[in-house]
C-alpha angles and dihedrals in degrees: 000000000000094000107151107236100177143015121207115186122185110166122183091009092295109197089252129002119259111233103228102194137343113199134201128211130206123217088306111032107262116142117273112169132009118201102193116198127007124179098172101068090269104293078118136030127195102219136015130190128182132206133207136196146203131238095272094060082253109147107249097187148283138272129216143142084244112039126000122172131180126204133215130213112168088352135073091029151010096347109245123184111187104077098277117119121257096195151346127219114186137175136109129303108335100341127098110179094160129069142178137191137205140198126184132192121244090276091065085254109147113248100177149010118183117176128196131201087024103036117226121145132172141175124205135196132175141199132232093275095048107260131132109266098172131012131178139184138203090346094315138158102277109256106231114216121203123196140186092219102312098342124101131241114172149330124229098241089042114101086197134056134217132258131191147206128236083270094057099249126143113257100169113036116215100208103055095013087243112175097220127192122181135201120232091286094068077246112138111253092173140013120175137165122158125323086355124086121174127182129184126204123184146161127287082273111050102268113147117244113157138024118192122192122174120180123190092208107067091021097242155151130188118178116193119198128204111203110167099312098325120103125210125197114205091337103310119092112270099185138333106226114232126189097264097036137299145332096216108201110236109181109296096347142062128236123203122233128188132196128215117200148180133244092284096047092257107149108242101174140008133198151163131209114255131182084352094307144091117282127195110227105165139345131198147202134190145188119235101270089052093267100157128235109180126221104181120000129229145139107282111114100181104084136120099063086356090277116133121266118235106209112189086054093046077223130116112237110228106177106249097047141345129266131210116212097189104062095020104230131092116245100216124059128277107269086205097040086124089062100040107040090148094077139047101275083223102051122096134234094351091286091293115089110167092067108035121048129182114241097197092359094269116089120018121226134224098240088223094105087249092291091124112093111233104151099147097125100052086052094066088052088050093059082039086061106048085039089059087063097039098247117134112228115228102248092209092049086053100042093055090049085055105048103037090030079224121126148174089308098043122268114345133256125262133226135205122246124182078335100315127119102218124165114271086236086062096039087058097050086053098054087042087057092050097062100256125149130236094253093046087048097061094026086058111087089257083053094097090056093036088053091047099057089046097052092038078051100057086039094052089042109064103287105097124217104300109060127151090241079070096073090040083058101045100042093050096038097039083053082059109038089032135213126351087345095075086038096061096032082053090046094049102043101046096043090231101116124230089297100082107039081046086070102283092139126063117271111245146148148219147159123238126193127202128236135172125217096248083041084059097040088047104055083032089121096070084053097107095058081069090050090252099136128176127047131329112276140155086261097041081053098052095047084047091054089046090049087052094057097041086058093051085054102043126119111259093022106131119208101222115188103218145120141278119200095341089316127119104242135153115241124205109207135190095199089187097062100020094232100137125183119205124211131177109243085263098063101263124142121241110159144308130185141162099292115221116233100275093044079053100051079045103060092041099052096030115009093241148129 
C-alpha cells in the first residue's frame, strides 16, 4: 500500500549504511512503532517510540524514553467531544509531569490555555470576523489588537503599527518594525530595519533558494542556500534532510540527527547518538499558537509544525506564506481566501491550533490523520452527478451513506494517504478541494477505489446497475489501469462480471463539474437563476450543484473557452435565456448566474466577463 517501512541512508560511500527508521503499522495502517538508527544492519535500534490510538483512529499520544506525550479528548480536562483536544500531558517514558489544559467557545476558537509543571498560560478573545482581539500570556497585561476589517493595525504593547500593500500583505510589521517588499507571489523578496537587511530569492513557482542576511553589528553576511533538500551555509554543505531529521555535516564526515515530535509536528527533542547512546541535543515547548520556550538550546531551526524558523523575522516559514506565532496571526493574505470566506483570511488554523496544521501555509488540515470523516464535499459531487443525468438522488439513501460512509456493498474501502489510512470518500473530497478534475481523480493511483464508491454510491442511491457514470469510470480508470486487468478489477469490484465492463452498458456521455461546499455557499446567491429558492442548506446546495450540471448538459447550451476576472475559464452558455455557468479548464466550478444583456453580447463575441 506504499507505507514506508524502512529508511537506509549511506552518504560519501560510508563503509555500511546507517538504517534511519523501521515502522510498524496496526489493522489499518496507522502507525504503530518507530525503531530510529541502526548501524548494525537492524539487529539494534537506538530509540523506539510507540503510538496509540482511540476508537475513533484519533492519535492519543506517543511513548519514548525521551518524550512521551498523551492527549485528551473528553478526558484530562474540560471534556470535549468533536474532535478537538481537551488536553495534553508530556514528559519522558511513563511520566507526565506537564499538563496543559485547553477551553474553546461555542465556535471551536480556542479561550485558554493554562499549563502546569512548565508554566505556560494564555487567554484568548475574538471579534466578530475572527480575528484575535486580546491575547495574554503567563498572567500578563492583555495585549489589545486593533484592525481596519481583517488587517491588522496594531497591537497594544507595539510601538509601531502595520502597513500594507495593495495584496494585502504586511509591509511594515508592527511587531519588529520590519520594512517588507513581495514578488508577485505575495512571497517576501526583502525585509530591512536598522543595522538588518534580509533578502529571498526562489524559483517561477514560489520554491525557496537563497536567503541573504547582512548586520551591520557584527559586520556580517550569511547567505543560506535551499537546493533540493540540502542547505548550504555560506557555500559548504550545512546539513542533507532526512526523513527523520537531518545529516549535519561535521568535517569530513556526517552526523545523523533525529526529531521527535508531537501530534502537530512540532519538534520536541533532538538528538544524536553518541558513544553508542542517545544523546539530547535540544527540547522544545510551545504555546498554542507555536510561541517558543525553550528547554535546552540547541541548533535545529525547523521546529513549530516542523517549518524553519526565521529568525531575524521571529516568523516560520510555511511555504506559501509566512506565520507569526507571536501574535498569532499571518501577515500576508490568505492565497486561498476565495475558498475559505468564512474565515479571516489572516487568522490561523481556524482559532483553534492544537488540532489543524498547514502543510505549505494554504489549507489547514484536521491533525486526525484524516480519520475523521469529513466528506461533505464529495457528497455534493455525488447528487451533481446524478443532477447532470436528470435523476433525482433519495435524500435518506445518501444521508445514510454520509453519515455511516457505508454503502450498497457494505462499508467502503480505505486508502492510504503520506502513511494514513483515511476513507475514499475522504480521500475524494481532499483531491476535489485541491482543484483537481474528474478524469485526474480516477486517473490518480487511489482512482480505482475512488471510482467504486461512486459508482457503489449512485447504485445505492436510486440509479440501478447500469448508469451512464459507469462508462465515465471504466473508461478513465481502464486508460489508466489498461486491457483485461481494469476489466477484472472492475468485474470483481462492482460485483457486475465481465459482462458489463465488456459494453454491456450504453455508451453516453456527460460532463461534471466540481464543486466544494464553501464554492456552492459562496455563489449561493445566483441560486435562484437555477430555480433553487430559500436559505442556504446542505440540500438547497446540493440541488444548486445538480442544477448546475443539468444546465451544462442541456441542449443549446454553447462551451465557450474564455476568461473571468483575468482568469482562463470555460463558460456554458444558453444564449437563448442568458443563464451562464462558468468552470476552470480543469472542471471546477467557479459561478454562473443569469447574464444581463451586455454580459451576454460579451461572452458570445469574446468569451469574456
Amino acid at each position: 500500500m506504499g507505507r514506508p517501512i524502512s529508511t537506509s541512508s549511506n552518504i560519501d560511500a560510508q563503509p555500511s549504511p546507517t538504517i534511519l527508521n523501521k515502522n510498524t503499522y496496526n489493522e489499518i495502517g496507522q502507525l504503530k512503532q518507530k525503531q530510529l538508527h541502526s548501524s548494525d544492519g537492524g539487529a539494534s535500534y537506538k530509540q523506539t517510540s510507540k503510538y496509540a490510538y482511540n476508537e475513533r483512529g484519533w492519535i492519543k499520544g506517543q511513548t519514548s524514553p525521551e518524550f512521551s506525550y498523551r492527549l485528551g479528548y473528553d478526558t484530562l480536562g474540560y471534556p470535549q467531544y468533536n474532535g478537538n483536544i481537551a488536553a495534553q500531558k508530556w514528559g519522558a517514558g511513563s511520566s507526565y509531569p506537564n499538563l496543559f489544559q485547553y477551553r474553546y467557545d461555542g465556535l471551536n476558537r480556542l479561550t485558554q490555555g493554562n499549563s502546569t509543571g512548565i508554566v505556560m498560560q494564555e487567554t484568548f478573545t475574538y471579534d466578530i470576523r475572527g480575528n484575535i482581539s486580546s491575547l495574554s500570556r503567563d498572567g500578563g497585561a492583555a495585549h489589545a489588537y486593533t484592525y481596519n476589517g481583517n488587517r491588522l493595525n496594531q497591537v497594544s504593547s507595539f510601538t509601531s503599527t502595520y502597513s500594507y500593500d495593495a495584496n494585502g500583505n504586511a509591509t511594515t510589521d508592527g511587531r519588529t518594525g520590519m520594512s517588507h517588499t513581495y514578488n508577485y507571489l505575495n512571497l517576501p523578496i526583502t525585509a530591512t530595519k536598522t543595522g538588518t537587511s534580509m533578502s529571498y530569492r526562489y524559483t517561477a513557482t514560489g520554491i525557496k533558494l537563497r536567503k541573504t542576511v547582512t548586520t551591520t553589528s557584527p559586520a556580517a553576511t550569511t547567505t543560506t542556500d535551499y537546493i533540493s533538500g540540502i542547505q548550504y551555509l555560506n557555500g559548504t554543505i550545512e546539513f542533507i534532510e532526512t526523513p527523520e531529521g537531518i545529516a549535519r555535516k561535521v568535517g569530513s564526515s556526517y552526523n545523523y540527527e533525529y526529531n521527535l515530535k508531537d501530534h502537530l509536528g512540532n519538534v520536541r527533542y533532538t538528538f544524536d547518538i553518541n558513544a553508542g547512546a542517545v544523546r539530547k541535543l535540544q527540547e522544545d515547548n510551545y504555546y498554542a499558537y507555536g510561541l517558543r520556550k525553550v528547554a535546552t538550546a540547541g541548533q535545529n531551526k525547523y521546529l513549530y509544525n516542523s517549518k524553519e524558523l526565521q529568525e531575524e523575522l521571529g516568523q516560520y516559514d510555511y511555504g506559501a506564506r509566512m506565520y507569526d506565532p507571536v501574535i498569532g496571526r499571518w501577515n500576508v493574505l490568505d492565497p486561498l481566501a476565495e475558498q475559505m470566506r468564512r474565515w479571516s483570511p489572516y487568522s490561523y488554523a481556524f482559532n483553534n491550533p492544537m488540532r489543524f496544521v498547514y502543510p505549505d501555509g494554504m489549507a489547514a488540515e484536521d491533525i486526525q490523520g484524516g480519520t475523521r470523516y469529513t466528506g461533505e464535499d464529495a457528497l455534493s459531487i455525488f447528487t451533481a452527478i446524478q443532477g447532470s443525468y436528470g435523476v433525482e438522488p433519495d435524500p435518506i439513501k445518501a444521508k445514510y451513506f454520509v453519515s455511516n460512509n457505508d454503502d450498497y456493498y457494505g462499508k467502503l474501502p480505505t486508502v492510504e494517504i503520506k502513511g494514513n489510512r483515511i476513507s475514499t470518500l475522504e480521500a475524494f473530497s481532499r483531491m476535489i478541494k485541491r482543484g483537481m478534475s474528474m478524469e485526474e481523480i480516477l486517473a490518480s493511483p487511489r482512482g480505482l477505489e475512488i471510482g467504486i464508491m461512486i459508482d457503489n454510491y449512485v447504485t445505492y442511491a436510486g440509479w440501478g446497475t447500469n448508469n451512464p457514470i459507469q462508462d465515465f469510470i471504466f473508461d478513465t480508470v481502464y486508460s489508466t489501469v489498461g486491457g483485461e486487468a481494469a476489466g477484472y478489477l472492475f468485474g470483481k469490484a462492482f460485483g457486475y462480471g465481465m459482462g458489463w465492463w465488456s459494453g454491456g452498458a450504453a455508451k453516453t456521455s456527460s460532463n461534471v463539474l466540481l464543486s466544494t461546499s464553501k464554492q456552492l455557499q459562496a455563489k449561493f446567491k445566483h441560486a435562484v437563476d437555477f430555480g433553487v429558492v430559500g436559505n442556504y442548506s446542505k440540500a438547497n446546495a446540493g440541488k444548486f450543484s445538480s442544477a448546475i450540471n443539468q444546465h451544462i448538459n442541456s441542449a443549446g447550451v454553447q462551451t465557450i473557452k474564455g476568461t473571468y476576472r483575468g482568469q482562463s475559464v470555460i463558460h456554458y452558455l444558453n444564449p437563448n435565456t442568458g443563464l451562464n455557468v462558468i468552470s476552470s479548464p480543469s472542471g471546477q466550478f467557479m459561478s454562473g448566474w443569469t447574464l444581463n444583456p451586455a454580459q451576454l453580447q460579451n461572452v458570445l463575441k469574446h468569451g469574456g466577463l
